[in-house]
N, C-alpha and C positions, 0 to 999 in steps of 0.2 A: 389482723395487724401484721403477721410474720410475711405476708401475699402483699403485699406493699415495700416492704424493707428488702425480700427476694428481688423484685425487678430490677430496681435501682441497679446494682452492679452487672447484670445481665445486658440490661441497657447503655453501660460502661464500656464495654467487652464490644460488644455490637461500635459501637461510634471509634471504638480506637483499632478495630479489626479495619473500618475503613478510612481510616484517617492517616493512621501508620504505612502501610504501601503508595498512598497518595505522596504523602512528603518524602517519602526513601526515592520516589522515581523521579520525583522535581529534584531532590537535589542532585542526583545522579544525571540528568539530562542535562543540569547548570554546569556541571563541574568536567562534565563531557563536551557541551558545548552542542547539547543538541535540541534543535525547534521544537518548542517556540522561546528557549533559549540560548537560542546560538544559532551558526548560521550552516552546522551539520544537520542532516534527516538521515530517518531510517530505513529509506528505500532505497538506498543508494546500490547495496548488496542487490536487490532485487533489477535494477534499473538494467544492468548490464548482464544478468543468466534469462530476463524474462522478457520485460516489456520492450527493450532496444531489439530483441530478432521481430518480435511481433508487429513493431512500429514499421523495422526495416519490410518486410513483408506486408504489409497495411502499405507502404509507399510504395512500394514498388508495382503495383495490384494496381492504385490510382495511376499512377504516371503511364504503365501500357495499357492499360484500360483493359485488365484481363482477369478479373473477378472467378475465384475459383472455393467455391466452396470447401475443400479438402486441401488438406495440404499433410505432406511428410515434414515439416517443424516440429510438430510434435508425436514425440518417439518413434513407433511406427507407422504416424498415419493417425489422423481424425479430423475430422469436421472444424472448420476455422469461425463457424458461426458462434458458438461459445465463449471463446476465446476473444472475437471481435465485441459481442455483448459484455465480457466478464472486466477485460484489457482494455480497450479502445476506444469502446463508445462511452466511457463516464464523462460526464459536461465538467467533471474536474479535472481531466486530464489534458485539455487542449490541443485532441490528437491531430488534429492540422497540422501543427507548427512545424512539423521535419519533410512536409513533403518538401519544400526548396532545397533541403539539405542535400548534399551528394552523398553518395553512398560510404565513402571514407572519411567522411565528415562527420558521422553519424556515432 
């Protein structure tokens, strides 16, 4: 009888350990204004130290038709096949869309 009355609160603990961070970050995203309540996102930070040099070089690569495995982008030197696989090639990223762009456009 005590092995039945012990769960109960343990079971408690368990559902409000993941329920509690769930509603502290909805409302934090609400009152910030960030997706998928609002019309800010999180990659924005990311958008202009990471994926905008890799995009711009991902275009420019297409445009002279000059496909280089290596590149000094990053820090000293490595292999852009990672990077192209990790960065560029996800089907959610729509990495097409800047080859038109000019380069100061970008």
């Amino acid at each position: 009888m005590l092995k039945g009355t012990r769960k109960h609160p343990r079971m408690r603990y368990d559902i409000i350990s993941i329920l509690l961070p769930i509603i502290v970050v909805s409302l934090l995203f609400t009152i910030i204004s960030i997706a998928p309540f609002g019309s800010r996102n999180l990659l924005i930070s990311d958008l202009s130290t990471q994926y905008l040099q890799f995009f711009a070089e991902l275009r420019r690569q297409l445009i002279h038709l000059s496909f280089s495995s290596y590149s000094f982008l990053i820090s000293i030197g490595d292999s852009l096949i990672p990077v192209y696989a990790y960065y560029l090639l996800s089907p959610c990223q729509g990495q097409f869309k800047n080859v038109g762009f000019r380069q100061k456009e970008m």
